[in-house]
BALOBA-1460 file (C-alpha; in Angstrom, 3 decimals):
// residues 296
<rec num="1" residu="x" x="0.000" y="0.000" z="0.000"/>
<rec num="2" residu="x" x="1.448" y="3.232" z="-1.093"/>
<rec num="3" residu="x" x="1.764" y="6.033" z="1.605"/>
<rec num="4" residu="x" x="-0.934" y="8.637" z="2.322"/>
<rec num="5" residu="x" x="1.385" y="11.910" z="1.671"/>
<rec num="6" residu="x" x="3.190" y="10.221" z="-1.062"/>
<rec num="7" residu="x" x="2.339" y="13.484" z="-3.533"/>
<rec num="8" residu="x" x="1.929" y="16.091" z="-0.936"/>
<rec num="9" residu="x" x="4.500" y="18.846" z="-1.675"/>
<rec num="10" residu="x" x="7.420" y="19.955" z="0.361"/>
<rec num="11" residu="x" x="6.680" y="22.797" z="2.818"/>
<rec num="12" residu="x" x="8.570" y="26.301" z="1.441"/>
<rec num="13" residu="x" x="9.411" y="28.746" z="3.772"/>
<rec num="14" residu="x" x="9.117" y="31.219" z="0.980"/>
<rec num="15" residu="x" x="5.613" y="30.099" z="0.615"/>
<rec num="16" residu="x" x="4.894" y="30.537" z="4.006"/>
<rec num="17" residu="x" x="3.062" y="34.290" z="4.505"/>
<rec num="18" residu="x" x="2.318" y="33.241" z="7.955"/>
<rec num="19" residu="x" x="5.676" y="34.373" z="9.020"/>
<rec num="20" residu="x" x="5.893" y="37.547" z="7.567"/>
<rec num="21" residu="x" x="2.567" y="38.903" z="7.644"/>
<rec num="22" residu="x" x="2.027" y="38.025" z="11.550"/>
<rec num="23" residu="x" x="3.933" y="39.925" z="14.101"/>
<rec num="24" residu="x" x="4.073" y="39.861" z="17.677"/>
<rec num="25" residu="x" x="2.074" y="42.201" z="19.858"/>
<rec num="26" residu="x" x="4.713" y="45.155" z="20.685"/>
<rec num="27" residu="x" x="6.005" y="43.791" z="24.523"/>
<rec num="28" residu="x" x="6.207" y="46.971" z="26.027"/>
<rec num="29" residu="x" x="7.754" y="47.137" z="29.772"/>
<rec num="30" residu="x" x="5.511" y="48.989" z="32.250"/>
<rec num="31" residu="x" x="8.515" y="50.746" z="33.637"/>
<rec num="32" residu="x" x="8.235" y="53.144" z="30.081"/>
<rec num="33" residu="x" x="3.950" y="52.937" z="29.515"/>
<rec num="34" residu="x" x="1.036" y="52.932" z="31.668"/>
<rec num="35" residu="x" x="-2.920" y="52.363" z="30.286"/>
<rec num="36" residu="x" x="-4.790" y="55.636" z="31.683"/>
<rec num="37" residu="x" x="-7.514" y="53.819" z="32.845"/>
<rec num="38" residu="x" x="-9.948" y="56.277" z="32.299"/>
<rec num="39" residu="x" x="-9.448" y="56.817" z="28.371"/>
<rec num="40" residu="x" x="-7.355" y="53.525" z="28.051"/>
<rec num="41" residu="x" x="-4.461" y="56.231" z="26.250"/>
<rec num="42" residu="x" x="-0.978" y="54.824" z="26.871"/>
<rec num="43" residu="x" x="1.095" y="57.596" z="28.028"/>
<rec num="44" residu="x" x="4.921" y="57.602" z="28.772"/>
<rec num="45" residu="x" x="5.694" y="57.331" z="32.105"/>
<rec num="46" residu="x" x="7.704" y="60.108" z="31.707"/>
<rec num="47" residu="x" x="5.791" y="62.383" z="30.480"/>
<rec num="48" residu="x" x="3.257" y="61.528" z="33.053"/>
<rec num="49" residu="x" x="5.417" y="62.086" z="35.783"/>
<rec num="50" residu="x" x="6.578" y="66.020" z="34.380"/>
<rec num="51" residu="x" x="2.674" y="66.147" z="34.518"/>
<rec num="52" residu="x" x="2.065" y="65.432" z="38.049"/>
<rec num="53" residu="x" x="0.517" y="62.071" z="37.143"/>
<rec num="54" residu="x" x="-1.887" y="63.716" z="35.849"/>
<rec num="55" residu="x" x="-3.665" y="61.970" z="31.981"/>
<rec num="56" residu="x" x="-2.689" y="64.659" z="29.719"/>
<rec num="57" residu="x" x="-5.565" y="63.161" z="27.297"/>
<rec num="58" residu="x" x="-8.369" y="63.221" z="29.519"/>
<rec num="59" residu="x" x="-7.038" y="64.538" z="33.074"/>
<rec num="60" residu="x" x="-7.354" y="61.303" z="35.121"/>
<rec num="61" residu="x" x="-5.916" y="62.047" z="38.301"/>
<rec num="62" residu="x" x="-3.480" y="58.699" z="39.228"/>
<rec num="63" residu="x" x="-3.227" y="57.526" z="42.884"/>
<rec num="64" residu="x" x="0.570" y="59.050" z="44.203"/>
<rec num="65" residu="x" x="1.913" y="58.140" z="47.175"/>
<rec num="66" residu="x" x="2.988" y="60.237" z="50.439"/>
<rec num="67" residu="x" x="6.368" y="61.409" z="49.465"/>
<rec num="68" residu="x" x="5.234" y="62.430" z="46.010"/>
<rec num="69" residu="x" x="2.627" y="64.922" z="47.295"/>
<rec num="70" residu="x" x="4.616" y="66.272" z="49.749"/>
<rec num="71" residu="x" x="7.274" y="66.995" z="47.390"/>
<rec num="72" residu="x" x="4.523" y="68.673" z="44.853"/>
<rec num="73" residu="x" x="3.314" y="71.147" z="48.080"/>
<rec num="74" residu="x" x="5.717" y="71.842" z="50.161"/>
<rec num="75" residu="x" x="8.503" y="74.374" z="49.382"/>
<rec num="76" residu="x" x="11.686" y="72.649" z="48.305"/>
<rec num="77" residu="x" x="13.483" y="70.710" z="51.435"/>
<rec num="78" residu="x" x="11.097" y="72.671" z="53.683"/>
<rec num="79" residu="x" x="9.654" y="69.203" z="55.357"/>
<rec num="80" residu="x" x="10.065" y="68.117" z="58.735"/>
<rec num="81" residu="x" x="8.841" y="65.275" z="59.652"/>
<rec num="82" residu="x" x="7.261" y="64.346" z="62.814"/>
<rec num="83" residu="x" x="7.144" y="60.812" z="64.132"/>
<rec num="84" residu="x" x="8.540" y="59.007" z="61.730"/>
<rec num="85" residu="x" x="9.329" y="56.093" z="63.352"/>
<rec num="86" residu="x" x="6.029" y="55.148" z="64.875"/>
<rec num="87" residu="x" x="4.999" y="51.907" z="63.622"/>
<rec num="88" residu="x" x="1.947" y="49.783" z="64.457"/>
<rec num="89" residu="x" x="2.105" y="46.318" z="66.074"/>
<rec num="90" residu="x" x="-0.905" y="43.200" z="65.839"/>
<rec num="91" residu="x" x="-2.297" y="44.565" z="69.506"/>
<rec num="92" residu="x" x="-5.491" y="42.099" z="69.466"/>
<rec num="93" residu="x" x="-3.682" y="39.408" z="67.499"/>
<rec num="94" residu="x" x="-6.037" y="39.315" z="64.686"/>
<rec num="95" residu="x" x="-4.759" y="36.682" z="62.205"/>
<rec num="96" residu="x" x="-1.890" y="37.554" z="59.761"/>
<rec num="97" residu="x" x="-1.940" y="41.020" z="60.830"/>
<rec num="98" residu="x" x="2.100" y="41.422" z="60.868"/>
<rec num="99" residu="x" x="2.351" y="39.433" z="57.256"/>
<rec num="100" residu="x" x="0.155" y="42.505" z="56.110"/>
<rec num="101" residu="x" x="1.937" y="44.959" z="58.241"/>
<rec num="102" residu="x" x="5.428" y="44.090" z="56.240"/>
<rec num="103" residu="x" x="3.950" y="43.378" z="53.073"/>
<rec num="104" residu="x" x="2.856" y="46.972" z="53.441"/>
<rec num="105" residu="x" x="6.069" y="48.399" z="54.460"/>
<rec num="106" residu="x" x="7.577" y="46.493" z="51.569"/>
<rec num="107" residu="x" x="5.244" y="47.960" z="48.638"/>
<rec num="108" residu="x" x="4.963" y="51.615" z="49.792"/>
<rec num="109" residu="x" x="8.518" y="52.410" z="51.775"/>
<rec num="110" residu="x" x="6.451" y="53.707" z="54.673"/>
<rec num="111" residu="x" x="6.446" y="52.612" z="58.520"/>
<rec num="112" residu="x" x="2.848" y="53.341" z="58.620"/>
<rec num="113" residu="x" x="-0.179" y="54.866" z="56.414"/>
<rec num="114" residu="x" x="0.250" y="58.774" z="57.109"/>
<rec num="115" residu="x" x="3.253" y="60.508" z="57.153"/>
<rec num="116" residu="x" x="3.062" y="64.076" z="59.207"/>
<rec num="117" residu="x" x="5.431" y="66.694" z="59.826"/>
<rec num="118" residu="x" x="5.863" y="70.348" z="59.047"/>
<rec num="119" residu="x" x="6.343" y="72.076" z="55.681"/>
<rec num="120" residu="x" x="6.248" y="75.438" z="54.264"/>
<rec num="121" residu="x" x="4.237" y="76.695" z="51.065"/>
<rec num="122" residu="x" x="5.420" y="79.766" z="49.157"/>
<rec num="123" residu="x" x="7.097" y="80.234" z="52.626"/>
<rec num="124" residu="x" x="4.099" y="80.305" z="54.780"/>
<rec num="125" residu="x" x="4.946" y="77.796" z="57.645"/>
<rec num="126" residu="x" x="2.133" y="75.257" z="57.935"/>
<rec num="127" residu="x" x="1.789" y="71.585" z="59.873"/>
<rec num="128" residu="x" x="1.058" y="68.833" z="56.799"/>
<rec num="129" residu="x" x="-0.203" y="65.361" z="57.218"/>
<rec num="130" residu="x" x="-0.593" y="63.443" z="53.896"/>
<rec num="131" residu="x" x="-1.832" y="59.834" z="54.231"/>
<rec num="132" residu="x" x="-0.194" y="56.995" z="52.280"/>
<rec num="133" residu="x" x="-2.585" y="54.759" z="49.705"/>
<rec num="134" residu="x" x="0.172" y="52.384" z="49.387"/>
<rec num="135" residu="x" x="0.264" y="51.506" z="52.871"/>
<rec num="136" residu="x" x="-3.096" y="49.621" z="53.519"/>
<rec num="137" residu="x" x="-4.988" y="51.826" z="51.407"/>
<rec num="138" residu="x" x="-4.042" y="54.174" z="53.846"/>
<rec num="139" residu="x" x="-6.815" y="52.966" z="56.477"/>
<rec num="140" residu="x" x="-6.489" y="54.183" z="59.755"/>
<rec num="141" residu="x" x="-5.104" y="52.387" z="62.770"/>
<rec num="142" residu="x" x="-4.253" y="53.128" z="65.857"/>
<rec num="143" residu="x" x="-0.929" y="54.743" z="64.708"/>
<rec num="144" residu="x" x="-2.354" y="56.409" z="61.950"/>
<rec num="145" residu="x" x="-4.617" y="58.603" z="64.552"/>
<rec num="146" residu="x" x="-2.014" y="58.636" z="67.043"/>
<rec num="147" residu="x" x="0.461" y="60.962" z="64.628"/>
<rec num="148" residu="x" x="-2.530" y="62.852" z="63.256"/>
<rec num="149" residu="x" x="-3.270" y="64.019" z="66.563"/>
<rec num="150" residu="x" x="-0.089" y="64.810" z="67.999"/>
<rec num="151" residu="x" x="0.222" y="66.554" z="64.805"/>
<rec num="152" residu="x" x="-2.871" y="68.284" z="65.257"/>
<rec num="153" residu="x" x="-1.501" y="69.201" z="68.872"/>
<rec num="154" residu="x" x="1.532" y="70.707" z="68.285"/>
<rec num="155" residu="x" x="0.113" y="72.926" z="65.243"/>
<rec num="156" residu="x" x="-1.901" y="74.154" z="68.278"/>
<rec num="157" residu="x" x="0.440" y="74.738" z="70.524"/>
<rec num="158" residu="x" x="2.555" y="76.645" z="68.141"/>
<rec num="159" residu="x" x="-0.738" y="78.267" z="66.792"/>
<rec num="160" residu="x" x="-0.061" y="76.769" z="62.933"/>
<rec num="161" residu="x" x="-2.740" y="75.797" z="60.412"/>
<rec num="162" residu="x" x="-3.030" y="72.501" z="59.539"/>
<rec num="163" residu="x" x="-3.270" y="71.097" z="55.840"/>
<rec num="164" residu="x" x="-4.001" y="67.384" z="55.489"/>
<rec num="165" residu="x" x="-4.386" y="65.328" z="52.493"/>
<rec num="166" residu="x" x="-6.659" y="62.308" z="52.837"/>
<rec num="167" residu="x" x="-6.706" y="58.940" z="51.015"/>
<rec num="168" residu="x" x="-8.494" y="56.222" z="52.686"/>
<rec num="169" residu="x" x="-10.223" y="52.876" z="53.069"/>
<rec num="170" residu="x" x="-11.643" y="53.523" z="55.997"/>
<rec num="171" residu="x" x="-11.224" y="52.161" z="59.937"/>
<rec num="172" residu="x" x="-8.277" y="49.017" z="60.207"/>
<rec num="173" residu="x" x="-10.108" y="46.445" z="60.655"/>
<rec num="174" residu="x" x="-7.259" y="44.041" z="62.018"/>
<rec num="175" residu="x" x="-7.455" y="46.636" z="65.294"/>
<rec num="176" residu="x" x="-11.043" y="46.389" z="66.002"/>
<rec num="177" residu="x" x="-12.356" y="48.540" z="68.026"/>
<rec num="178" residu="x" x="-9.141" y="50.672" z="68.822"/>
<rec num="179" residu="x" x="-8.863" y="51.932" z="64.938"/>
<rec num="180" residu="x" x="-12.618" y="53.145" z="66.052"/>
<rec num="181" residu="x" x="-11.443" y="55.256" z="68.511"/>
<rec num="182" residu="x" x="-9.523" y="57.462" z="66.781"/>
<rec num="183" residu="x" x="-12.433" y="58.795" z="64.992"/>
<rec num="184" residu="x" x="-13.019" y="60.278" z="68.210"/>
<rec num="185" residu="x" x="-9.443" y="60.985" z="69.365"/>
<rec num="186" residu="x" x="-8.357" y="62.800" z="66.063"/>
<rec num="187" residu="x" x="-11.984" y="64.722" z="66.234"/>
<rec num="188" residu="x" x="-11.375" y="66.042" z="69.524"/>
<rec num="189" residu="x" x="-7.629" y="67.243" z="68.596"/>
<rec num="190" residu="x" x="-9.560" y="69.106" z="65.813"/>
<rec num="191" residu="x" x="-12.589" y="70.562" z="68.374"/>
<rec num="192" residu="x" x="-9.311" y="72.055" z="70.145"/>
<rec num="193" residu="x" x="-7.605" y="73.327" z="67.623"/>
<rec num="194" residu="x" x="-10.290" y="75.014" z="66.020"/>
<rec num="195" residu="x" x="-11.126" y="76.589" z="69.447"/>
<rec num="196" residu="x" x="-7.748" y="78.459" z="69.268"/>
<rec num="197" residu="x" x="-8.726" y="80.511" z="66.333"/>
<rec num="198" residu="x" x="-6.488" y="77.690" z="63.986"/>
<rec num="199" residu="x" x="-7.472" y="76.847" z="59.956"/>
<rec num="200" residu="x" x="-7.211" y="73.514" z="59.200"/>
<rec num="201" residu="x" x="-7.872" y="72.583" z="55.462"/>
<rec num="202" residu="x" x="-8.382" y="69.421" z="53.981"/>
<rec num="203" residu="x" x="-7.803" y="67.650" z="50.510"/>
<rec num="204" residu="x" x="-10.032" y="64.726" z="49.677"/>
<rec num="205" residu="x" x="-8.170" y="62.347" z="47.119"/>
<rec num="206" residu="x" x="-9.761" y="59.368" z="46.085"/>
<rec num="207" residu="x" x="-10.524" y="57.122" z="47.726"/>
<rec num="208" residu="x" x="-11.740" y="58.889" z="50.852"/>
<rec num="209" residu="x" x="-14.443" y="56.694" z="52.580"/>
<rec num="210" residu="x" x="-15.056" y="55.089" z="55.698"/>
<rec num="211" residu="x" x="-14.084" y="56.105" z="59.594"/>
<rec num="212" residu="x" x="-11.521" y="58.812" z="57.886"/>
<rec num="213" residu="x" x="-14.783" y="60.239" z="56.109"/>
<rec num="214" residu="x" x="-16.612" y="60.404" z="59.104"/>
<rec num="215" residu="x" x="-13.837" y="61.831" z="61.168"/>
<rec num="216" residu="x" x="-11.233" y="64.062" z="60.307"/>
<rec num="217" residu="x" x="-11.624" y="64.153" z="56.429"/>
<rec num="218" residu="x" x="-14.840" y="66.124" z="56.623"/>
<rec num="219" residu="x" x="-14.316" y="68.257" z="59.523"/>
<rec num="220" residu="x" x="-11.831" y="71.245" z="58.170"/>
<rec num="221" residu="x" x="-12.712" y="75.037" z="57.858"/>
<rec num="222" residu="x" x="-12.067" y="74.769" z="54.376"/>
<rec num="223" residu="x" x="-12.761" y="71.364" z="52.031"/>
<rec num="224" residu="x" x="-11.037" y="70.921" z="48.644"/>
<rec num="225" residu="x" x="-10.925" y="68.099" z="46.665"/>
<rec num="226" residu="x" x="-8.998" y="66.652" z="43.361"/>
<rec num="227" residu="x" x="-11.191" y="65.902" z="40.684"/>
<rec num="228" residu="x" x="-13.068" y="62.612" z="39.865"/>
<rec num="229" residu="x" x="-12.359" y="61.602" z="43.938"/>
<rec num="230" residu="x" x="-14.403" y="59.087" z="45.512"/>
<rec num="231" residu="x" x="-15.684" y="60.544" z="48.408"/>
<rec num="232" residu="x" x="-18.009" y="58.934" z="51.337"/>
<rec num="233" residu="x" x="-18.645" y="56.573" z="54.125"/>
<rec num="234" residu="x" x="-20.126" y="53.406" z="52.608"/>
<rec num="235" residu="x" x="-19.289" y="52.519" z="49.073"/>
<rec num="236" residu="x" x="-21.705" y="52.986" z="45.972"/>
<rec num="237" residu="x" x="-22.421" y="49.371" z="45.508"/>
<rec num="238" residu="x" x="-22.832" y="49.118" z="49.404"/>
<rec num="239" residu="x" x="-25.425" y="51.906" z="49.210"/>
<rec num="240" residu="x" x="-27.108" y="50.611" z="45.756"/>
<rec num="241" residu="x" x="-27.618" y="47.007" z="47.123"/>
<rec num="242" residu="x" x="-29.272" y="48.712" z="50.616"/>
<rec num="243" residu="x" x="-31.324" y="50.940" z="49.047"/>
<rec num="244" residu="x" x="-32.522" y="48.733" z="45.902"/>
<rec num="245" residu="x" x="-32.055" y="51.743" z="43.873"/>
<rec num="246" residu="x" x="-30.073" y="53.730" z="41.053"/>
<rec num="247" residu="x" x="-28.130" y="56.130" z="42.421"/>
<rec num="248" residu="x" x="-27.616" y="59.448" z="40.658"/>
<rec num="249" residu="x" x="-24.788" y="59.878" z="38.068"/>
<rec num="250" residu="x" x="-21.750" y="60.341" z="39.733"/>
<rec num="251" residu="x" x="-22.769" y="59.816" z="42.913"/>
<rec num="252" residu="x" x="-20.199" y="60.123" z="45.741"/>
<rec num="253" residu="x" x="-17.677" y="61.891" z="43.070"/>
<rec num="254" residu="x" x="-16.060" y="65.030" z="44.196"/>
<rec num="255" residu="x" x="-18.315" y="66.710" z="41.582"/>
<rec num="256" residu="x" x="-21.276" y="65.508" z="43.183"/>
<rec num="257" residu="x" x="-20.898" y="66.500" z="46.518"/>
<rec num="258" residu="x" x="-19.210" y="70.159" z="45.611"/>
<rec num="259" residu="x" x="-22.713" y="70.483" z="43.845"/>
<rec num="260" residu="x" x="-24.503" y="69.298" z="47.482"/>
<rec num="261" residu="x" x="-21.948" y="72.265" z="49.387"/>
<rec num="262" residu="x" x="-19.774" y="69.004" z="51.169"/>
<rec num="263" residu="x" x="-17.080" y="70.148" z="49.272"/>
<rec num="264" residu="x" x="-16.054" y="73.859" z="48.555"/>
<rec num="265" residu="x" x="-13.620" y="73.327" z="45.399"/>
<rec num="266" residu="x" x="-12.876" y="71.085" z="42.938"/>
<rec num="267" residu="x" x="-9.377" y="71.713" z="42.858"/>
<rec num="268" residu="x" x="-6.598" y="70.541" z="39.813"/>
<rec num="269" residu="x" x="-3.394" y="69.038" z="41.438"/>
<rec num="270" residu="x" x="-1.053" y="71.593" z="39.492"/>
<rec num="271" residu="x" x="-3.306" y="74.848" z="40.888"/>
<rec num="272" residu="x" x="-3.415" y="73.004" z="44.741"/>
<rec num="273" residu="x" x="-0.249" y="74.501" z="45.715"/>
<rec num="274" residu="x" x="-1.577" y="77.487" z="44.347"/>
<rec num="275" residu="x" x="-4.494" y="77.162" z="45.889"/>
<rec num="276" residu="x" x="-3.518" y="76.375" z="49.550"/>
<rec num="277" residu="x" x="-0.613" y="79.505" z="49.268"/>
<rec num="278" residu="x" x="-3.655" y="81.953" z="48.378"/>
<rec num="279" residu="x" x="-5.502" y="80.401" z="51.497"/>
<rec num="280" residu="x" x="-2.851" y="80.676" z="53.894"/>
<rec num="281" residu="x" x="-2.058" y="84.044" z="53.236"/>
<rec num="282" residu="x" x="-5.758" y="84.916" z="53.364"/>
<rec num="283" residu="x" x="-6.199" y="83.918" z="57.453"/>
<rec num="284" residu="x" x="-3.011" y="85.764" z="57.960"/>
<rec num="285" residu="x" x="-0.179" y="82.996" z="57.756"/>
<rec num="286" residu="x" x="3.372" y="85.282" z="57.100"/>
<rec num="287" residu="x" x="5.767" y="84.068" z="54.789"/>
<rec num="288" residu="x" x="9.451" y="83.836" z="56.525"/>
<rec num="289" residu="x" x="10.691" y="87.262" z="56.318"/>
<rec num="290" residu="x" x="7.719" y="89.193" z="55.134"/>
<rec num="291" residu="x" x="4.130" y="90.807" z="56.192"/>
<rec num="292" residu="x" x="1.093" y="90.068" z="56.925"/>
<rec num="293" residu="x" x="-1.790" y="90.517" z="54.155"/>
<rec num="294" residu="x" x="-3.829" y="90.686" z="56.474"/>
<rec num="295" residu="x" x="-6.880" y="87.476" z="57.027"/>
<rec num="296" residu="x" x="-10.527" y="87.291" z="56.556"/>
């Protein structure tokens, strides 16, 4: 019996279009390109980063962590930082609580979620805490309210304003009820310092929900807010599934709530420093070596 492929013809490779017509998808490393995920434009990193991680297409605001906003506010090596080597321990021993401390410390280069100190801005001196989204989604433990307050203690000793920049989850869970308290601890270091004729101004970033929401976040003289920020206690879907309804169009968005007066400005990252300076000056803070103009 003669073979099947007895006439079949030799396979050319110069037949073969396959070769030359397919080509691989472009293996880009992240470390050049990132996917806005709002208009799904791939930008340079570089270029992103000379535009405050900001989407030049469609201005998506990225998440950036601690040290990055500190260095876009604060005057150039005008930081101080208080408390920096607080660091929170597994005080109830909830389960796997110190794998997720250091697994935190190892992906955002912080000790804890917040990192506080004191800055100037245009040369206004001014107490600054900014919390850290890389750390635990920056949720707020016992540590976390412990160096807000002290913070919020020694701007009122020394009679400073106070300019915090929140990012949050919400309450740490894996410290029960203690991460609770400081709702009330870092409210009552605000009652105080408000008492002594201080401004304290906040800047939502998103995400900004839970215990930090209901503490803190939304208690400053002045409320700003970077665009697109979700802002709120409970999330959306949270809401949506308790109520059994549709919830308005951009619901919990900074937009939203600026419209319902919880926010007083939607603010663009590259006019914040702007922004806060004009503030400053306008309840009286002095820049080093000059005058007053005066406060309202």
């Amino acid at each position: 019996m003669l073979p099947k492929n007895l006439f079949k013809k030799p396979k050319n490779d110069l037949e073969s279009y396959d070769k030359y017509t397919k080509s691989p998808a472009p293996d880009i490393p992240s470390e050049l390109c990132i996917s806005c995920p709002e208009c799904k434009a791939m930008l340079f990193t570089s270029e992103l980063n000379e535009n405050l991680d900001v989407c030049p297409k469609c201005g998506h605001h990225f998440r950036v962590n601690a040290r990055q906003r500190i260095s876009m506010i604060a005057d150039e090596d005008s930081f101080e930082e208080h408390d920096a080597n607080m660091r929170s321990r597994n005080l109830i021993g909830f389960p796997n609580y110190d794998r997720k401390l250091k697994h935190a410390y190892l992906e955002s280069a912080e000790k804890e979620g917040v990192v506080c100190g004191t800055a100037r801005i245009n040369g206004m001196k001014c107490c600054l805490f900014v919390m850290e989204p890389y750390f635990m989604m920056g949720s707020m433990g016992t540590v976390v309210g412990e160096k807000i307050t002290r913070l919020i203690e020694y701007a009122t000793e020394h009679s400073l304003p106070v300019i915090g920049y929140t990012v949050s989850g919400g309450a740490r869970m894996q410290e029960g009820t203690l991460s609770l308290m400081q709702m009330a601890k870092t409210s009552g270091a605000v009652k105080r310092h408000s008492d002594a004729g201080n401004l304290y101004i906040v800047v939502l970033t998103d995400p900004t929900t839970g215990g930090v929401t209901a503490s803190f976040a939304m208690e400053g003289d002045i409320i700003l807010a970077e665009p697109h920020a979700l802002i709120g206690f409970a999330g959306p879907r949270v809401i949506k599934q308790t109520m059994r309804q549709k919830l308005p169009a951009g619901f919990q968005r900074a937009e939203f709530l600026f419209e319902k007066g919880f926010v007083d400005q939607v603010v663009q990252r590259s006019e914040q420093k702007e922004m806060l300076a004009k503030l400053l000056s306008l309840h009286g803070a002095i820049p080093e070596g000059g005058a007053s103009n005066g406060s309202i």
